[in-house]
C-alpha positions in Angstrom: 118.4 101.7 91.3 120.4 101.0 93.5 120.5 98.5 96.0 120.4 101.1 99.0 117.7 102.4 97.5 115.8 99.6 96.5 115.9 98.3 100.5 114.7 102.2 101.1 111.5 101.3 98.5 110.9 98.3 100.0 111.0 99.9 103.8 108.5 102.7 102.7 106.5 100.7 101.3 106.5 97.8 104.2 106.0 100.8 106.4 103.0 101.9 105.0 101.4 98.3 104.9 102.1 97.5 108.5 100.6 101.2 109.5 97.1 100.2 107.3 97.3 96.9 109.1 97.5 98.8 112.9 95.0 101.1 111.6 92.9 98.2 110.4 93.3 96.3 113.6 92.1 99.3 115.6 88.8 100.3 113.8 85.8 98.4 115.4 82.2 99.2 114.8 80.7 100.5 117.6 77.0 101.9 118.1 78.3 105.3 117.9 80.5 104.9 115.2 78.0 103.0 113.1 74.7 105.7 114.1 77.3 108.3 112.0 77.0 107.0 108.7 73.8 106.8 106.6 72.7 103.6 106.4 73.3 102.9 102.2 77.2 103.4 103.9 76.8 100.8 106.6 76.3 99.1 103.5 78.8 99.6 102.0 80.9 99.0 104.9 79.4 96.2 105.0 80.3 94.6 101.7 83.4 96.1 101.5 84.5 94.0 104.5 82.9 90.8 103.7 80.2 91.2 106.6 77.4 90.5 104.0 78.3 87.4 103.2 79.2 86.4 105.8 76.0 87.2 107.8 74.1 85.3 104.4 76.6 81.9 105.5 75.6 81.8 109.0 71.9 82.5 108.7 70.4 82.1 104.9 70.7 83.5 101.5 69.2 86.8 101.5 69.3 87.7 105.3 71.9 90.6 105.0 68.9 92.2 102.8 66.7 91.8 105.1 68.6 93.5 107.8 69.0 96.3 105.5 65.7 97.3 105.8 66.4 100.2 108.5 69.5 101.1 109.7 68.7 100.4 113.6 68.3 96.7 112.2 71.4 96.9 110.6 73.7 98.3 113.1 71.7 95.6 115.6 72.6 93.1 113.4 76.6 93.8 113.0 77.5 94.5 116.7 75.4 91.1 117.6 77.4 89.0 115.1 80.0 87.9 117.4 81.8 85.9 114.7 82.5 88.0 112.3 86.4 89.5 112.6 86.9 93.3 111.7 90.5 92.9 112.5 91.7 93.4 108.5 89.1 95.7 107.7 89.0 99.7 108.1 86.9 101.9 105.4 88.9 103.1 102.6 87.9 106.2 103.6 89.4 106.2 106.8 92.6 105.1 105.6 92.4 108.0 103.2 91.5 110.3 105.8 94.9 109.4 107.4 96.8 109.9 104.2 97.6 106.0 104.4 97.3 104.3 100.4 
């Protein structure tokens, strides 16, 4: 290739990494957003992200399974955990949706 279009790659594909990171840094959980997913994809969410083990570090082993019981419990439990960032994290699904990879 050549060098022109190596620096074309390279800005394509830089593009697309800083447009998953805006779209990243814009999806937040929100009651609303969180009530329109069944709860086994909260989960998922959940894990995907890291939030799981998280909330196990700041309260005990086995305490993200215990919120998992309903999903009211579990969407209580995410917007109430304060220190837990979401800034890198958007569902693979919604990145999908925007045609972003």
């Amino acid at each position: 290739k050549s060098p022109i279009a190596i620096a074309l790659d390279e800005e394509l594909i830089n593009t697309g990494e800083d447009e998953k990171e805006k779209i990243r840094a814009s999806w937040k959980p929100s009651e609303d957003l969180l009530n329109k997913y069944q709860k086994g994809g909260i989960e998922v969410i959940c894990t995907e992200s890291g939030f799981d083990c998280h909330y196990d570090e700041k309260h005990k082993e086995g305490a993200f399974a215990a919120l998992c019981k309903s999903k009211k419990n579990l969407i209580a439990g995410i917007l109430s955990t304060t220190s837990f960032s979401w800034e890198q994290y958007a569902p693979e699904h919604f990145l999908e949706l925007l045609k972003i990879k």
